[in-house]
Backbone as a printed PyTorch tensor [residue, N CA C, xyz], in Angstrom:
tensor([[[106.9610, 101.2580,  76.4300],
         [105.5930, 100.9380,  76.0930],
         [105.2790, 101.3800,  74.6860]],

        [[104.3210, 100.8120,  74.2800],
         [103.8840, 100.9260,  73.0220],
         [102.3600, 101.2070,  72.6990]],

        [[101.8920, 102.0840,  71.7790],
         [100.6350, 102.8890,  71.6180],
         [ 99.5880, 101.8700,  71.7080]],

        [[ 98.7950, 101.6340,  72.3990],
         [ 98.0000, 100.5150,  72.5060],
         [ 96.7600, 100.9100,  70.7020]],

        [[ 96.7070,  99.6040,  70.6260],
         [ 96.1940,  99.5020,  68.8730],
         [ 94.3720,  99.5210,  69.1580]],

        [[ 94.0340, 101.1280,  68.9260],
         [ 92.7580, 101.0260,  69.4950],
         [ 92.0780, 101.6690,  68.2400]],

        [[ 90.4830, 101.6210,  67.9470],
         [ 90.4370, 102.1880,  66.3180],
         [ 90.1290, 103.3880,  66.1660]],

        [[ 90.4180, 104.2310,  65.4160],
         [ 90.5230, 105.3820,  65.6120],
         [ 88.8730, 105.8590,  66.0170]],

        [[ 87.9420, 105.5650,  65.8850],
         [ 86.6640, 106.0410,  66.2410],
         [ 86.6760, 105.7220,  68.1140]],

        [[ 87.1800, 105.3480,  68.5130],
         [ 87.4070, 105.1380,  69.6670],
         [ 88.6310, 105.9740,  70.4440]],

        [[ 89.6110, 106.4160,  69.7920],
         [ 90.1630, 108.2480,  70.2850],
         [ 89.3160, 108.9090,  70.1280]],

        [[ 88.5570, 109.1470,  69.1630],
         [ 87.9370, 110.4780,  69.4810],
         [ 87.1790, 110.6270,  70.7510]],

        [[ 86.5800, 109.7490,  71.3450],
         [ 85.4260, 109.7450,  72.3730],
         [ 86.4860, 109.5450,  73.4870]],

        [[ 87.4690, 109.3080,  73.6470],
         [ 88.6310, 108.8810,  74.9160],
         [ 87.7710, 107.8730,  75.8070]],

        [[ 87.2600, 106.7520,  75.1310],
         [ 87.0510, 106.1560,  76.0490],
         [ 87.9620, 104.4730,  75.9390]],

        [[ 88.5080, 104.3920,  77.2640],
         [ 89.5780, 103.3970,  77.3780],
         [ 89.2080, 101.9890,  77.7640]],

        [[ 87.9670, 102.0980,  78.2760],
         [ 87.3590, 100.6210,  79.2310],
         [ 87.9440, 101.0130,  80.2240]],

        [[ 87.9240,  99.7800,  81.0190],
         [ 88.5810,  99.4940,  82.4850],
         [ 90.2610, 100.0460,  82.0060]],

        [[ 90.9300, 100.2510,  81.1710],
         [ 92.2750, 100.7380,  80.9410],
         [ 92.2790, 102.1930,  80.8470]],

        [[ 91.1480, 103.3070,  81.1270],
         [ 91.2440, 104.5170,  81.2230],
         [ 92.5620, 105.4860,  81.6690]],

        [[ 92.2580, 104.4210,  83.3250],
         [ 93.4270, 104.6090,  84.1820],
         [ 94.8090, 104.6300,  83.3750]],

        [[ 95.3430, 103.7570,  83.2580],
         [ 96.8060, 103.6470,  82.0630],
         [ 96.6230, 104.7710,  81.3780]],

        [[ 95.9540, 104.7430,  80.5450],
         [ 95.9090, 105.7660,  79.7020],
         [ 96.1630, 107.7350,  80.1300]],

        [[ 95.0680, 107.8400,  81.5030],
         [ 95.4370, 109.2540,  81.8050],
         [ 96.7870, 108.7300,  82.7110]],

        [[ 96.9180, 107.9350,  83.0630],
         [ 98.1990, 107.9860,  84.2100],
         [ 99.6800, 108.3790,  83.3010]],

        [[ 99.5480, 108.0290,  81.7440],
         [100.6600, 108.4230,  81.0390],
         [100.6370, 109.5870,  80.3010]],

        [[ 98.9050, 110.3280,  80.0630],
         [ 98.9040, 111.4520,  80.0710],
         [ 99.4450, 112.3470,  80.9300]],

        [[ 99.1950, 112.1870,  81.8870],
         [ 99.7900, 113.0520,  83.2190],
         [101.6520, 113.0540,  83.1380]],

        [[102.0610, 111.6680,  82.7190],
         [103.6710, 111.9970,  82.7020],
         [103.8830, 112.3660,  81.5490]],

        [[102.5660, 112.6320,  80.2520],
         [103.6980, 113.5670,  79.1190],
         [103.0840, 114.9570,  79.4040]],

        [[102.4560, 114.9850,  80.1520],
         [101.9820, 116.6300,  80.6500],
         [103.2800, 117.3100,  81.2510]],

        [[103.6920, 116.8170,  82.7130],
         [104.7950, 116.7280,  82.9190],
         [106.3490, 116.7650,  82.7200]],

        [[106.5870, 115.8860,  81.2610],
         [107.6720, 115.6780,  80.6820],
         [107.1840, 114.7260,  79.6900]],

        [[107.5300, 115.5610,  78.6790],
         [107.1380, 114.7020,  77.6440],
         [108.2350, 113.3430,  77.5480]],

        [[109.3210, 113.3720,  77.6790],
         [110.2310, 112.7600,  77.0050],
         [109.8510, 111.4120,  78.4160]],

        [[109.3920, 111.2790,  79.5210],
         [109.0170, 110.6350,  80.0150],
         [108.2830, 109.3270,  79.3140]],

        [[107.7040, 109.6880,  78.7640],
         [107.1280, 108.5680,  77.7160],
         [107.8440, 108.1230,  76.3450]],

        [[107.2680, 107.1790,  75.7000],
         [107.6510, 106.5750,  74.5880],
         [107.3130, 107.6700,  73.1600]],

        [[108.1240, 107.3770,  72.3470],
         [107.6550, 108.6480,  71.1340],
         [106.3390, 108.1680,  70.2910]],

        [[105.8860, 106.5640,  70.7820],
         [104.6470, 106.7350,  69.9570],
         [103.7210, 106.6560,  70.8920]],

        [[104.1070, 107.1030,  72.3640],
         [103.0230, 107.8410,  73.1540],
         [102.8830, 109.1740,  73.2170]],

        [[103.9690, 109.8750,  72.6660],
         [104.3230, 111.2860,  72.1710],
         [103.4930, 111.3980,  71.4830]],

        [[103.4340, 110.9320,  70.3760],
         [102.5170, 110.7420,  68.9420],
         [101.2880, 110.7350,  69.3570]],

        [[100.5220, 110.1370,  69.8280],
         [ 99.3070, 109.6960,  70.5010],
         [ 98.6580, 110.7310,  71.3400]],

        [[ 99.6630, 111.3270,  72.1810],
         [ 99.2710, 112.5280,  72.8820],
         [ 99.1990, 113.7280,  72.6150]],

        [[ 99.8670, 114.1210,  70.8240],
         [ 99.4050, 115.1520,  70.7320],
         [ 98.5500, 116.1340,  70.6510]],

        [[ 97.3870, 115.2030,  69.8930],
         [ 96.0580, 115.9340,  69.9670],
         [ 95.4820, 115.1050,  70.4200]],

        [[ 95.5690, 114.2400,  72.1510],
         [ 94.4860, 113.5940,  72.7930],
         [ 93.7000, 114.6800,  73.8240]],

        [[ 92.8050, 114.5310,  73.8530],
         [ 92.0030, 114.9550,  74.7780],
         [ 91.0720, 113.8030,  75.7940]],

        [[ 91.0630, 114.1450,  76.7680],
         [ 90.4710, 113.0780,  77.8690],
         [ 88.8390, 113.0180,  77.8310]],

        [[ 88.4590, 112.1640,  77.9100],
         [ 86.7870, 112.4620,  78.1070],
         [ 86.3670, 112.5460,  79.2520]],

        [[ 84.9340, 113.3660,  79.2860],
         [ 84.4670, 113.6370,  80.3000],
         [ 83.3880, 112.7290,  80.4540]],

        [[ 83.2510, 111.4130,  79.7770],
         [ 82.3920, 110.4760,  79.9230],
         [ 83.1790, 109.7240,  81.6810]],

        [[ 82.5720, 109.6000,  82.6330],
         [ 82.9300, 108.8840,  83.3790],
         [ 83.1810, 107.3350,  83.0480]],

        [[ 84.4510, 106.6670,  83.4990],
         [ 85.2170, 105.5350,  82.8140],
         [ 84.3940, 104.6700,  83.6670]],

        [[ 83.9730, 104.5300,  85.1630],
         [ 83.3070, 103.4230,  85.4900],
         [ 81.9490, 103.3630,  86.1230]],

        [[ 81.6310, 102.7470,  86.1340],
         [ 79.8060, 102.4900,  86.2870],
         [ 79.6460, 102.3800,  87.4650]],

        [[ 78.5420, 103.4510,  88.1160],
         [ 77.7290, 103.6210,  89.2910],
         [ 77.6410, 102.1460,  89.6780]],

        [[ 77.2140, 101.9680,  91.4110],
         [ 77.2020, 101.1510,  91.9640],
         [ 75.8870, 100.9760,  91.3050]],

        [[ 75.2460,  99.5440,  91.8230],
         [ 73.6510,  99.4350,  91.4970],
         [ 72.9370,  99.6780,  92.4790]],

        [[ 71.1910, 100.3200,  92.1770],
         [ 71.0040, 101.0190,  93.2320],
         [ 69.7790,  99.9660,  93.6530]],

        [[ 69.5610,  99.5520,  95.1520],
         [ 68.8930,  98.7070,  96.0810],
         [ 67.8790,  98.6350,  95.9580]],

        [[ 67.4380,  97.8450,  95.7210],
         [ 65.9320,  97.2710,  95.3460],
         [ 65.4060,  97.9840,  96.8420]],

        [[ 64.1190,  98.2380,  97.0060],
         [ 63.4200,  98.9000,  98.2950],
         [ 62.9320,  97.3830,  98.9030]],

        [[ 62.5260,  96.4590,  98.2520],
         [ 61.8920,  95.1960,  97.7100],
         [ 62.7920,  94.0120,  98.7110]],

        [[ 63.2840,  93.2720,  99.8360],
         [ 63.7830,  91.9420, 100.3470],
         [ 63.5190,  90.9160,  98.5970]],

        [[ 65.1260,  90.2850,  98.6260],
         [ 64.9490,  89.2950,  98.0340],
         [ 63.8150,  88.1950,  98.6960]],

        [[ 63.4380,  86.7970,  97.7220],
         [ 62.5130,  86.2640,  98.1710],
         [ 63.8600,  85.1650,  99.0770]],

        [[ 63.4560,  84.7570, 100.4000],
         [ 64.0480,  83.4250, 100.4670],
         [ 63.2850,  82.6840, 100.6950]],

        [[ 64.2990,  81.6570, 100.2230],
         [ 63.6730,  79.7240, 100.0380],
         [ 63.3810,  79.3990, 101.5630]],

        [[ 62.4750,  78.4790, 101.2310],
         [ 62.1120,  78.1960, 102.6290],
         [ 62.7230,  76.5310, 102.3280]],

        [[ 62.9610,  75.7100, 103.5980],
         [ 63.3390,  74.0420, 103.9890],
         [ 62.4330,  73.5320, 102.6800]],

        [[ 61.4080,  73.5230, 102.2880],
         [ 60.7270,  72.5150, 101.5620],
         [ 61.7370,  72.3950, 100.4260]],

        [[ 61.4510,  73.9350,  99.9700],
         [ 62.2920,  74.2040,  98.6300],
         [ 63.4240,  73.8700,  98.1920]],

        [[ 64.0530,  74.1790,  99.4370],
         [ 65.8280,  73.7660,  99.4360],
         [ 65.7550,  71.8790,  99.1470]],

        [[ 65.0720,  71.3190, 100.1300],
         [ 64.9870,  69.7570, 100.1750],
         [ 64.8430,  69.6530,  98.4980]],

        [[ 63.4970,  69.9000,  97.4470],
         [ 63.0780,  69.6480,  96.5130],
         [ 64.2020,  70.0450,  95.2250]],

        [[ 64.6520,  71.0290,  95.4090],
         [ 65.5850,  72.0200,  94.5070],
         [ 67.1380,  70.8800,  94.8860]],

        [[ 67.6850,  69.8080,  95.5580],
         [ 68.6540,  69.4800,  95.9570],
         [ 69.3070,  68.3660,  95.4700]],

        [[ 70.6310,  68.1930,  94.5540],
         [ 70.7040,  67.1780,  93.7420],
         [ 72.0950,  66.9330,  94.2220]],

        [[ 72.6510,  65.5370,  94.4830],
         [ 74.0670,  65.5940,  95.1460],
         [ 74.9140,  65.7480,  93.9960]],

        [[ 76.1280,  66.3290,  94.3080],
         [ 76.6330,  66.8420,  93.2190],
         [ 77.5960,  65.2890,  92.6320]],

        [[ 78.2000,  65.1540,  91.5390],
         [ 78.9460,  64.1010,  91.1580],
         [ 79.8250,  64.5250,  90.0810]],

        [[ 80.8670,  63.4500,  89.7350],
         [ 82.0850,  64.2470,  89.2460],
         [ 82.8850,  65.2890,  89.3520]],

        [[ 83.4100,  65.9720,  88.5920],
         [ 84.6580,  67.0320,  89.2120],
         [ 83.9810,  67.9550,  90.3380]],

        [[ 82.2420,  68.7200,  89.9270],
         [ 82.5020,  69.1450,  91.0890],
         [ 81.9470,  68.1760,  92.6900]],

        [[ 81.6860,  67.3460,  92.3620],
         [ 81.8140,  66.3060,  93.9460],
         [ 83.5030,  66.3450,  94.0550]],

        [[ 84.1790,  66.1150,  93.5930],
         [ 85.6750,  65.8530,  93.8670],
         [ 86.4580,  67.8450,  94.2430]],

        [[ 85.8530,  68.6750,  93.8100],
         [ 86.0860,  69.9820,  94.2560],
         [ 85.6500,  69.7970,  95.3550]],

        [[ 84.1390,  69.7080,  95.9910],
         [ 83.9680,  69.8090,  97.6400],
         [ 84.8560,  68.7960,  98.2860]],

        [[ 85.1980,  67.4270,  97.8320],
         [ 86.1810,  66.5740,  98.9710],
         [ 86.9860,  67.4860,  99.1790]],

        [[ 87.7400,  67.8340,  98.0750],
         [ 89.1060,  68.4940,  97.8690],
         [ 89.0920,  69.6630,  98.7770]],

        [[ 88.0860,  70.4790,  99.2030],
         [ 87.4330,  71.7170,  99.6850],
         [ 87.3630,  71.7530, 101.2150]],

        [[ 86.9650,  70.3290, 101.3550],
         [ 86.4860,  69.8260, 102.7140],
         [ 87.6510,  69.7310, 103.3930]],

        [[ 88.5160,  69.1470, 102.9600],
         [ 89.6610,  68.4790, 103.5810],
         [ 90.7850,  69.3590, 103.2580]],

        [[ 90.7370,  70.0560, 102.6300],
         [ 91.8320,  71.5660, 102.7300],
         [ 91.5260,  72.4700, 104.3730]],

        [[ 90.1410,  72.1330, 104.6300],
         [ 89.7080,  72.8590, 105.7110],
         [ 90.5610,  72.1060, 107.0460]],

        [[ 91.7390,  71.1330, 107.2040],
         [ 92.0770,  70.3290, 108.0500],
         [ 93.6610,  70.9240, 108.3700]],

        [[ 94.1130,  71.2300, 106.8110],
         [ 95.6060,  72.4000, 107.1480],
         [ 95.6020,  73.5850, 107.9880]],

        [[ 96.5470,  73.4540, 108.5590],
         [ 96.3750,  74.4910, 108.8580],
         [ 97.0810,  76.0620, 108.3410]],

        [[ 96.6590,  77.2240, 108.6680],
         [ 97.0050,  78.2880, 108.1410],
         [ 97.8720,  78.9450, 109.1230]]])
């Protein structure tokens, strides 16, 4: 593997995105053994430090509030048949439902 090309204002804060994971999971094997890793993950790890920013985002929290639902009128008025590719996705959709699994 190879040092992923990230800009340096973005080591300092250790934050990885959704690739956090990768990142401490190869910390942990040069903690371990260094030689486990690549030398320009060697490089990379010498003065990394991990952040204590949590890498992923809280669930969202529940409205107290019922969404509104549509009532029959709405649905009827709001209803346009579909045409082109996606009319040819539901045939295609419909009739997959006939194989069996």
């Amino acid at each position: 593997m190879t040092a992923p090309s990230i800009p340096p204002g973005r080591r300092a804060s250790g934050s990885f995105g959704p690739n956090a994971w990768l990142v401490d999971d190869l910390y942990d094997r040069y903690l371990a053994d260094a030689t486990s890793v690549s030398a320009s993950w060697r490089e990379f790890f010498v003065d990394y430090q991990r952040s204590t920013v949590p890498t992923v985002a809280g669930a969202p929290v529940a409205s107290s509030e019922p969404a509104p639902v549509a009532t029959r009128d709405e649905d009827a008025e709001a209803a346009v048949p579909l045409r082109g590719a996606a009319a040819r996705v539901v045939a295609n959709m419909t009739a997959s439902l006939a194989i069996p699994t």
